[in-house]
N, C-alpha and C positions, 0 to 999 in steps of 0.2 A: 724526494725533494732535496737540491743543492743546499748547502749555508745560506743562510737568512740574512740578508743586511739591511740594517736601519740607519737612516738620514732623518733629522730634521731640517726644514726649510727657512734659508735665513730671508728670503726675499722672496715678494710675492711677483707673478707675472710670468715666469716658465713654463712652459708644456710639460707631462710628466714624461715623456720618452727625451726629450730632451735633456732635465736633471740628473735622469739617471745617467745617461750617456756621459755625461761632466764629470762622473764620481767612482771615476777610476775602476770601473769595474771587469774591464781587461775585454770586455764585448763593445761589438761594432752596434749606431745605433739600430740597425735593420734587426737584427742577434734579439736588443733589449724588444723593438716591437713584438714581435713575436713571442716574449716571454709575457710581456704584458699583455696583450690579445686573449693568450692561454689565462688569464686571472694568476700571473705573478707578480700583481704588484697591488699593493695598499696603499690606498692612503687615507688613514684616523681608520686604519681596522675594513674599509671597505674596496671592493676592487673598482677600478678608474680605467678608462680609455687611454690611450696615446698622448692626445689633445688634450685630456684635461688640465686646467690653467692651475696652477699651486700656486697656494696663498702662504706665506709668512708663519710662522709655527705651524704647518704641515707635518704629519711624520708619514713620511712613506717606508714603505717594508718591501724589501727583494727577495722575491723568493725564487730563484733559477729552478727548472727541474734536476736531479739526479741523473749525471750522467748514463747515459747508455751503455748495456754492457755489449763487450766486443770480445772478441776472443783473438785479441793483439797478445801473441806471447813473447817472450822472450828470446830473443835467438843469439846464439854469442857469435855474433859478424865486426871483422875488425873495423875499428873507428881509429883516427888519426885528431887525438885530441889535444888541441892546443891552450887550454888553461882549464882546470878545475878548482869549486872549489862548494859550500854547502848549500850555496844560491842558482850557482848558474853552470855552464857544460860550455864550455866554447871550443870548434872542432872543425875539420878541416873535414868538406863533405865530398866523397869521390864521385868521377863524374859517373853514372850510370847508377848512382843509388838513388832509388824513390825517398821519400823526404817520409811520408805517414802510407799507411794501407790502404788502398783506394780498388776500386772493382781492376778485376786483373793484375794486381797486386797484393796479395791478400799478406803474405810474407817477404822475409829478407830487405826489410825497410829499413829508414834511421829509426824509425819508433822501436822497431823489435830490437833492434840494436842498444841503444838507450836503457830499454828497461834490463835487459840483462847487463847492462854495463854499471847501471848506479840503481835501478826500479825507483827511487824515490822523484817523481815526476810530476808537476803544477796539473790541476785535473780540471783547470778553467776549458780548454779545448774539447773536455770529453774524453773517452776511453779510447778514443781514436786516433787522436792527435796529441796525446799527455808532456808538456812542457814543450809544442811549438811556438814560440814569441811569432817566428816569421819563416817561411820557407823559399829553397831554391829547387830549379826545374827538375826532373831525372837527369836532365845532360847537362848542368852548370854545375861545376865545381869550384869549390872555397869554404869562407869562413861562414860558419854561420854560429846562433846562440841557443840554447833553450834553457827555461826555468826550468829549478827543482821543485819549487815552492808558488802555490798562486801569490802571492806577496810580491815577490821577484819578477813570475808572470805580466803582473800588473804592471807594474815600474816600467821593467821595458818596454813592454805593449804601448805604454803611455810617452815614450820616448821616440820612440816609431813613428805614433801616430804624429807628435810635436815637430818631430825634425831635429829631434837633439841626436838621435842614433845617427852617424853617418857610414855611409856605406857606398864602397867602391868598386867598380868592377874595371876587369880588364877584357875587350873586346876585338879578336883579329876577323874586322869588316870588308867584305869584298870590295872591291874600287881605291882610285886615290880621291880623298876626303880634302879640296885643295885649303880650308880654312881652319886655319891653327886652334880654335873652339868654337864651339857654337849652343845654344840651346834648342833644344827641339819641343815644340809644346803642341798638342795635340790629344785630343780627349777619345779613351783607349773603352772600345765594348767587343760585342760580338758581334765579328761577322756578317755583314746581311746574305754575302754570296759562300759562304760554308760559316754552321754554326761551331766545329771545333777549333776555327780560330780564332784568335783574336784580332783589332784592327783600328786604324784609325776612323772612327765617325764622329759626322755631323747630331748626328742626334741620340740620344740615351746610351751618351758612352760616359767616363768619370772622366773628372782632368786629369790631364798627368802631366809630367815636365821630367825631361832629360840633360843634363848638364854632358858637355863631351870636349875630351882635350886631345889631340894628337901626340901619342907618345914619337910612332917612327911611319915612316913612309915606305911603300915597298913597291910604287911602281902600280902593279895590279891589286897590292892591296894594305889595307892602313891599318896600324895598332892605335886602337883608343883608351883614353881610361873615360871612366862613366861614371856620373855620378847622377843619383837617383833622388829628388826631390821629391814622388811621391811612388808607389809600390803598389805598382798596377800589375794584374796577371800578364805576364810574358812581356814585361814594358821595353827592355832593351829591344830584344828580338823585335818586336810591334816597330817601335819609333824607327831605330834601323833599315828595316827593311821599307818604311813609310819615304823615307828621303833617300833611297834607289841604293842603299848601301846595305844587305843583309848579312848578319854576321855568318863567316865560313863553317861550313858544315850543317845549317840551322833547317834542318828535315819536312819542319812545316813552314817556316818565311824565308828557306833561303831560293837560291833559281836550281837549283839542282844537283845532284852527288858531289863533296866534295875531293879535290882532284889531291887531298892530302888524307893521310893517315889518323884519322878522329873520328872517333863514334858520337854524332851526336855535335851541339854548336860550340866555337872554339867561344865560350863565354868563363867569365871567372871571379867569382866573387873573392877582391884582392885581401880587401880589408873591411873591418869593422869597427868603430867606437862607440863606446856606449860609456855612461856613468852607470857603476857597480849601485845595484839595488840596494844593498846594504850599507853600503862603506860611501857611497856617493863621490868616489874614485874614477875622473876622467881612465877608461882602459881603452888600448887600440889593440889589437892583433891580426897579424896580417899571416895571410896561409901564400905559401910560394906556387909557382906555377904548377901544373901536371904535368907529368914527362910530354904528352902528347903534345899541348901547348907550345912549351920547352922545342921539341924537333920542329914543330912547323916553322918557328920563329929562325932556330939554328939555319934551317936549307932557305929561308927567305934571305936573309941576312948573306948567305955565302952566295945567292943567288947574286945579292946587289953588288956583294963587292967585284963579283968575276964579270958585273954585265951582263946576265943573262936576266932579266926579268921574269919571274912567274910568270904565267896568262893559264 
C-alpha cells in the first residue's frame, strides 16, 4: 500500500470520486476510480463506491496501492539541463529521446537518465514514470519539468491541469497559414480508421483547444508558435494536420517523407512557466532551437530572400 491520506468533509452533496479528485492528489479522476473500485477508499472506516454522495463531517481515507516494481535502472545518458534545484529538474529534451520505458523501449529513456542523474524522483507516477509532471513525444524537442518530490508532483500537476502552467511550442507546418492567429478547437480520441492514431472526432473524443500565431511565412511553408490550452495526446500534430496543415516531417500525420534533413516532426517545446512548488516564484525557461530546426529555418529563409521558394 501507497501513503494514506485523510480528508475530512466540510460540505455535504459530492460524490466520493469526485472529492478526491479536488484534493490535489496529483491523479486523474479515471486514476482515483479505479483505486476506489479496488476498496481504496474509506469513508467513517468502510469501503464506498464511486457515487457515493458524502455528507458533512465525512472522513474519507486514501489508500493508493504501492507502486509497481519495474526494473527502470539507471543509465548515465546526457541530459541538457536547464535549472535545478531540491523540487524540481527543468531540462532541455533531445529530440529522439523517449520521455519514460514503454514496450520496445525498455532503456536509454529520460527516466533512466533522471534517476542516474539526481535518483531522488516523486513516485506519484509509479516505478515507471518517477517525477513525470507532463510528457513530450520521442520527436519533440524542448523544455520540459519533473518533480523530485510528490509535493512538487502535486503542485505542478495541479497547475497543468488549472492552466496556470503555460507552455509554448514552436511549429514549422507544411502550407501558407494565410491568417495571422487563429484557434483551432476540436475534441481529440482515437482513430476510428487506425487505432494508433490519434484524431479529430465527433464522438468519445476529450476537448481540446489550440491557440496558433504566425511567427514567418515561407511560401510552402509557415513557422508557428502554439499554444496549448489543454494537453491532449499528440494535440499539435492532431489539430494541425485536422485543418490541412501537418507539421514538417510528422511520420504519423504528416503527407509524407520530409524533403528536409529531420528525424521525426519539426515540433518544439519553446518554453515553459510555472510557479515553483515551493517558493511560489512565477519561473519561465525557455530551451533554444535544435540544430536540425535551426538549418531548416536557415535554407528556408535564404530560400525567400534569393526567390526560390521551397515546394
Amino acid at each position: 500500500m501507497g501513503e494514506v491520506s485523510s480528508f475530512v468533509v466540510d460540505k455535504a452533496g459530492e460524490r466520493l470520486d469526485i472529492f478526491l479528485t479536488q484534493c490535489r492528489l496529483g491523479l486523474s479522476r479515471s486514476h482515483i476510480q479505479k483505486i476506489i473500485t479496488g476498496g481504496g477508499a474509506l469513508v467513517n472506516g468502510r469501503p464506498q463506491k464511486s457515487r457515493y454522495i458524502l455528507q458533512a463531517g465525512d472522513r474519507v481515507e486514501f489508500m493508493p496501492p504501492a507502486p509497481v516494481s519495474a526494473d527502470v535502472l539507471p543509465e548515465d545518458l546526457p541530459l541538457d539541463i536547464l535549472y535545478e534545484d531540491h523540487d524540481v529538474v527543468v531540462l532541455n529534451k533531445a529530440r529522439g529521446m523517449v520521455v519514460h520505458p514503454a514496450a520496445g523501449n525498455a532503456g536509454g529513456t529520460l527516466v533512466n537518465a533522471l534517476l542516474a542523474h539526481c535518483g531522488d524522483l516523486s513516485g506519484i507516477n509509479g516505478a515507471v514514470r518517477p517525477g513525470i509532471v507532463h510528457r513530450l513525444d520521442k520527436d519533440t524537442s524542448g523544455v520540459m519539468i519533473a518533480a523530485k518530490n510528490d509535493q512538487a508532483h502535486i503542485e505542478l500537476a495541479e497547475q497543468i491541469r488549472a492552466k496556470t502552467a503555460r507552455r509554448v511550442y514552436l511549429a514549422l507546418v507544411e502550407g501558407n497559414i494565410e491568417e495571422a492567429e487563429g484557434v483551432i478547437h476540436g475534441a481529440i480520441g482515437r482513430s476510428p480508421k487506425d487505432r494508433q492514431k490519434m484524431a479529430v472526432v465527433r464522438q468519445n473524443g476529450k476537448e481540446a483547444t489550440t491557440q496558433f500565431r504566425v511567427k514567418e511565412r515561407f511560401g510552402a511553408y509557415t513557422l508557428l508558435e502554439c499554444r496549448l490550452l489543454t494537453g491532449r495526446t499528440h494535440q499539435i500534430r492532431v489539430h494541425m494536420a485536422y485543418i490541412g496543415h501537418p507539421v514538417v516531417g510528422d511520420p504519423k500525420y504528416g503527407r509524407g517523407k520530409s524533403p528536409f534533413a529531420i528525424a521525426g516532426q519539426a515540433l518544439h517545446s519553446a518554453s515553459l512557466t510555472f510557479r515553483h512548488p515551493g517558493t511560489g516564484e512565477e519561473m519561465t525557461f525557455i530551451a533554444p532551437l535544435p540544430p536540425d530546426m535551426r538549418a531548416i529555418l536557415e535554407i528556408l529563409r535564404h530560400s525567400r530572400k534569393t526567390g526560390q521558394e521551397e515546394t
